[in-house]
C-alpha positions as CSV (number, residue, x, y, z in Angstrom):
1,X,-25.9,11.6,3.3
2,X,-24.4,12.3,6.7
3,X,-22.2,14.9,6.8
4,X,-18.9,14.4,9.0
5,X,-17.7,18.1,8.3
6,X,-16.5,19.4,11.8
7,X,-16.0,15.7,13.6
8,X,-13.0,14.6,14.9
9,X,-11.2,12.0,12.8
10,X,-11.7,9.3,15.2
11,X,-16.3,10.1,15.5
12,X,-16.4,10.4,11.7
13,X,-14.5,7.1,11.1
14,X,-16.6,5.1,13.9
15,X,-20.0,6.7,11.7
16,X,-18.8,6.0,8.1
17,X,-18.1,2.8,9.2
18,X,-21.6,1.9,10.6
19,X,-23.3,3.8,7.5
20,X,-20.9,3.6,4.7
21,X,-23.1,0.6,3.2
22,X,-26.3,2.4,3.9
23,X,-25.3,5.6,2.4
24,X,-23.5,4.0,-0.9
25,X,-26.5,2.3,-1.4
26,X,-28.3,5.7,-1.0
27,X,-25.6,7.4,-3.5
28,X,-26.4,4.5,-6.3
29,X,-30.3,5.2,-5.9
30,X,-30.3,9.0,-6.1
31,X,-31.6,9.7,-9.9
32,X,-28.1,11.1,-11.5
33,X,-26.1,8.4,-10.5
34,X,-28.7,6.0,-11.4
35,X,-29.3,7.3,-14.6
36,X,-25.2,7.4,-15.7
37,X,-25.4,3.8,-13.9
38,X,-27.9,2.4,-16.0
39,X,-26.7,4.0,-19.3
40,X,-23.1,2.5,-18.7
41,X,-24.3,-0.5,-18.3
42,X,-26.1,-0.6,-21.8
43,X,-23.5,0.7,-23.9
44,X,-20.0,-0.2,-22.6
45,X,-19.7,-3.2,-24.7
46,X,-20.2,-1.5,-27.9
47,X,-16.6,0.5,-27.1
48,X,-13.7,-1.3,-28.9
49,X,-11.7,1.4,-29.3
50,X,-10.1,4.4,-27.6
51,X,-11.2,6.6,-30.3
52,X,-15.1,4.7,-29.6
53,X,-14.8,6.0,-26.0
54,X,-13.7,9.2,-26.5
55,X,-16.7,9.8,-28.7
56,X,-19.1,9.0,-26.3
57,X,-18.8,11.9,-23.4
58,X,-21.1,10.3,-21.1
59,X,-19.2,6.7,-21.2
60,X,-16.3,8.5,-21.1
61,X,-16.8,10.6,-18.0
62,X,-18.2,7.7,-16.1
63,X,-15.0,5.7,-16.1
64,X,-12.9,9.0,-15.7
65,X,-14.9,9.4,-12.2
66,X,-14.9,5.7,-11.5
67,X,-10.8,6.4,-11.2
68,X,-11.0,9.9,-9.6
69,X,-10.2,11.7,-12.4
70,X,-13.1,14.0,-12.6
71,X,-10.6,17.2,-12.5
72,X,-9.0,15.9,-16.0
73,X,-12.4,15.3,-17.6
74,X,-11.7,18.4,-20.1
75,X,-8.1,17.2,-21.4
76,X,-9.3,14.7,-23.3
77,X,-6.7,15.1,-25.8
78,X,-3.9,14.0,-23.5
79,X,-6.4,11.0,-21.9
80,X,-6.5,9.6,-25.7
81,X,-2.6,9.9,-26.1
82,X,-2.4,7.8,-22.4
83,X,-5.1,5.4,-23.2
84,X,-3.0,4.8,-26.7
85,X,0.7,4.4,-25.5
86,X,2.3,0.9,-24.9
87,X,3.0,0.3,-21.8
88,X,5.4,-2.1,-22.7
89,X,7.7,0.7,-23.9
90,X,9.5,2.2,-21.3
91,X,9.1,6.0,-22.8
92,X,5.3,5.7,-23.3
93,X,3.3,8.6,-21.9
94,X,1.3,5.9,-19.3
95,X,4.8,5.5,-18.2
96,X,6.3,9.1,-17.4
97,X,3.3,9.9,-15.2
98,X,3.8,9.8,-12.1
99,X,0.1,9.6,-11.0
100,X,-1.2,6.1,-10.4
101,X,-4.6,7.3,-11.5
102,X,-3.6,7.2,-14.9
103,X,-2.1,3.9,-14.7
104,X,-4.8,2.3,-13.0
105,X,-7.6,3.6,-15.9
106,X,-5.0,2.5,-18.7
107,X,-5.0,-1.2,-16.9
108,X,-8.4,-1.3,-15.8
109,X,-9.9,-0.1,-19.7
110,X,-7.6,-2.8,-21.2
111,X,-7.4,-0.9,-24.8
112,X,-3.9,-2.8,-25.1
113,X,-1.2,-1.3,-28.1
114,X,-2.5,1.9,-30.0
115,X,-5.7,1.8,-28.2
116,X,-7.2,-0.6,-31.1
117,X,-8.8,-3.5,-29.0
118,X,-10.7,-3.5,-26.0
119,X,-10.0,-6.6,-23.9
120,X,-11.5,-6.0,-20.2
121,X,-15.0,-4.6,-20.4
122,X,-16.6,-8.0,-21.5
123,X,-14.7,-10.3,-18.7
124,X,-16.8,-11.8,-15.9
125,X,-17.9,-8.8,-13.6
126,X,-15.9,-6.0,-15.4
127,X,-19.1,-4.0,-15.5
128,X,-20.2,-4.2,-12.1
129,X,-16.9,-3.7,-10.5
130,X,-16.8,-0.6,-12.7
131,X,-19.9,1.0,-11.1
132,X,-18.9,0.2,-7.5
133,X,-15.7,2.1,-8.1
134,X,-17.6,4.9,-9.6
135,X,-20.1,4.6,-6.1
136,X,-17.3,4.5,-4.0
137,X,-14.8,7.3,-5.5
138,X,-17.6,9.5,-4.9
139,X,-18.8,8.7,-1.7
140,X,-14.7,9.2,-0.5
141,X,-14.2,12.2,-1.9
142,X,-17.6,13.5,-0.5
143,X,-16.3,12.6,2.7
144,X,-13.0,14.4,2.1
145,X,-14.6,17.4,1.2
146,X,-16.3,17.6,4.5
147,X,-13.4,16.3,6.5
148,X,-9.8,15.9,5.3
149,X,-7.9,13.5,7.7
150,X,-11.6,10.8,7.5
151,X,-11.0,11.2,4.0
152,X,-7.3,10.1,3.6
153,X,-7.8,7.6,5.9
154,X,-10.9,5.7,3.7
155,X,-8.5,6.5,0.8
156,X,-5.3,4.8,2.4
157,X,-8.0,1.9,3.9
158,X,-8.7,1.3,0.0
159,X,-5.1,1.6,-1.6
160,X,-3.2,-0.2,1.0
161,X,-3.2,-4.0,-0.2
162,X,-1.7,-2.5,-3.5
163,X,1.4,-0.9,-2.2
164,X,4.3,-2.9,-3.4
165,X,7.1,-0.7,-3.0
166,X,7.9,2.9,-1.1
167,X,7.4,4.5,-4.3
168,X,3.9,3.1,-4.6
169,X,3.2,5.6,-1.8
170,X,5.4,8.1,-2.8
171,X,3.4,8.8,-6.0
172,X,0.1,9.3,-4.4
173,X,0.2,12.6,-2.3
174,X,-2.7,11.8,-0.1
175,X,-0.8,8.5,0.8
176,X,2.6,10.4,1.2
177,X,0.6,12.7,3.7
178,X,-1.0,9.7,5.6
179,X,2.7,7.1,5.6
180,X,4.7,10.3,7.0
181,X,2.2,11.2,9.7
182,X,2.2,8.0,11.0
183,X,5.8,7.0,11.2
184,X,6.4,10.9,12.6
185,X,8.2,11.9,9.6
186,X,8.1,15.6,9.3
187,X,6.6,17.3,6.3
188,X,10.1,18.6,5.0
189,X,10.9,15.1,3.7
190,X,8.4,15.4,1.5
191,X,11.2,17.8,-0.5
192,X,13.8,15.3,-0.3
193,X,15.0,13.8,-3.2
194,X,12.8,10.7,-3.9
195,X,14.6,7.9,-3.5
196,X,15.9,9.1,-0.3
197,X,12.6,9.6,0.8
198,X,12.0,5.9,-0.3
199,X,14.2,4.7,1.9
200,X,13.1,6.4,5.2
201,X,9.7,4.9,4.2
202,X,11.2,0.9,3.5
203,X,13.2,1.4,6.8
204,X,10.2,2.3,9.2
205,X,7.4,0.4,7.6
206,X,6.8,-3.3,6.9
207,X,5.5,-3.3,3.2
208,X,4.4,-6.8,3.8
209,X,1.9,-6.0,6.4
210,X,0.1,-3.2,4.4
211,X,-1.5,-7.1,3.1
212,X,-3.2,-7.4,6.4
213,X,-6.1,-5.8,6.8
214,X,-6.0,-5.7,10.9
215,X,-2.3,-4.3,10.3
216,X,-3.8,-1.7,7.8
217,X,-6.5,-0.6,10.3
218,X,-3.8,-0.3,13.3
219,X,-2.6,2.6,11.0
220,X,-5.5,3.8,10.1
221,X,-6.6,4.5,13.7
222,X,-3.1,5.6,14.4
223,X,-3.6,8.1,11.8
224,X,-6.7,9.3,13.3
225,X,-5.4,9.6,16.5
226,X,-2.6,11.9,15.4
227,X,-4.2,14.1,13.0
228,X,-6.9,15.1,16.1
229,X,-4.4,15.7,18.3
230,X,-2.4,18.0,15.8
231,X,-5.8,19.3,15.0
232,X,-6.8,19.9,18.6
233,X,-3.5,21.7,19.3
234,X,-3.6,23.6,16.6
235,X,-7.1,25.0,17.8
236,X,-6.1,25.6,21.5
237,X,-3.0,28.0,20.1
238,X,-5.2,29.9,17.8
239,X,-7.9,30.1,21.0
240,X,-4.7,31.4,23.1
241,X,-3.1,33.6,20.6
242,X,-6.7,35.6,20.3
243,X,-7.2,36.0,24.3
244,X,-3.5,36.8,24.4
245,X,-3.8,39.6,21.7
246,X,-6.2,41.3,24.0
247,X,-3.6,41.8,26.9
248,X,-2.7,45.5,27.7
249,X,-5.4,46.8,24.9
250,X,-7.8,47.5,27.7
251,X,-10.4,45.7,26.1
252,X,-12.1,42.4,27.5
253,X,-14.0,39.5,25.2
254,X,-15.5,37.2,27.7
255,X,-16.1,33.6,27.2
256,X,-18.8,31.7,27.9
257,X,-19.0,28.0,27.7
258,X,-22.9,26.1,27.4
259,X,-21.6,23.2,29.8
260,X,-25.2,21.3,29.4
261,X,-24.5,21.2,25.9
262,X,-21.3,19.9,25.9
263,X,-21.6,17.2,28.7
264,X,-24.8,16.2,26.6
265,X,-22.6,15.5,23.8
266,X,-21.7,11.0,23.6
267,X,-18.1,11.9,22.6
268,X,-17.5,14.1,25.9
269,X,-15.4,12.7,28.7
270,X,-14.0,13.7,32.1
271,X,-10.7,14.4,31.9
């Protein structure tokens, strides 16, 4: 894997997207992954049942990472009661969350009423859409791990075409961060009350064109853009506060700058 821990936003989204095929390809061939791939694959279809899937740990933490839920592996006593509500009822535990990965798994798994009968995991290419989300979930979050704002923006790049409505964004935090920083909303909305913060959100961005995927990737760059030059001035006053704090100490720190290296390096440019 490449690691894009210390790029800019805009060099770590220009790599990922000439290596992201490459590298997921890479991710599905490395022996864990391919072992949990092939052992989904052969037993799936003999769970009917919530209670069958709970039983089986391995099929069960396959799907839980397929949907980024890796973190609630270990409450599997609340994943049963969300896997078992109706979502036809509007008080159903699937319903009071407020996380759309829970959603998406209850939707996706397909367990219908009481969790009794599996409908999804024998249609058409169920299976194999299943292991590319478990692929890709992984290969975003590495690339979150090693650079925040790259991350949120392959997250957003992937979410996008199922935003509806503001509140579609609203309940993912990562997409929060990513709509606010491009429309220039300040982070103190963020504790306004909700619908208020839907409307600032439905009155600056065109829902419609999230559906567009040259639209979406306007934003995405956008979002880039910003979040290395916030990250950029953010450096230079941390760099100025520490040669500032040795003013009137009567001690000196000198600099020194490797100016081969740096006009060596392809993202460097005269200014």
């Amino acid at each position: 894997m490449i690691s894009v821990a210390g790029m800019s936003g805009n060099v770590a989204l220009r790599l990922v997207d000439a290596t992201e095929t490459k590298e997921q390809e890479m991710m599905r061939d490395a022996p864990q992954n391919a072992r949990a791939i092939a052992y989904f694959l052969e037993n799936i279809e003999t769970v009917e049942t919530v209670d069958d899937l709970m039983a089986d740990y391995e099929l069960y933490s396959f799907v839980m990472k397929a949907h980024d839920l890796e973190d609630q592996i270990f409450g599997k006593a609340m994943m049963e009661k969300i896997l078992k509500s109706n979502i036809e009822e509007e008080d159903a535990l699937v319903n009071k969350l407020t996380d759309s990965r829970f959603t998406e798994l209850y939707t996706t798994m397909g367990f219908g009423t009481d969790g009794i009968g599996n409908i999804n995991t024998m249609l058409g290419n169920w299976k194999t859409r299943m292991v590319d989300k478990f692929i890709d979930t992984q290969y975003v979050n590495e690339k979150a791990d090693e650079n925040e704002a790259l991350g949120i923006a392959l997250d957003f790049r992937r979410k996008a075409a199922d935003i509806n409505t503001a509140y579609d964004i609203l309940k993912d935090s990562d997409i929060s961060k990513f709509v606010r920083t491009v429309l220039g909303l300040p982070d103190a909305v963020a504790a306004l009350d909700i619908d208020r913060q839907a409307e600032f959100i439905a009155e600056k961005l065109d829902l419609e064109s999230l559906k567009d995927p040259a639209e979406v990737e306007k934003l995405v760059t956008r979002y880039v853009a910003i979040s290395d030059a916030t990250s950029d001035l953010t450096a230079n006053n941390a760099a100025l506060q520490i040669l500032s704090s040795g003013v009137g100490s009567g001690s000196f720190v000198p600099v020194t700058l490797d100016i081969s290296a740096v006009t060596g390096f392809s993202g460097y440019k005269l200014r």
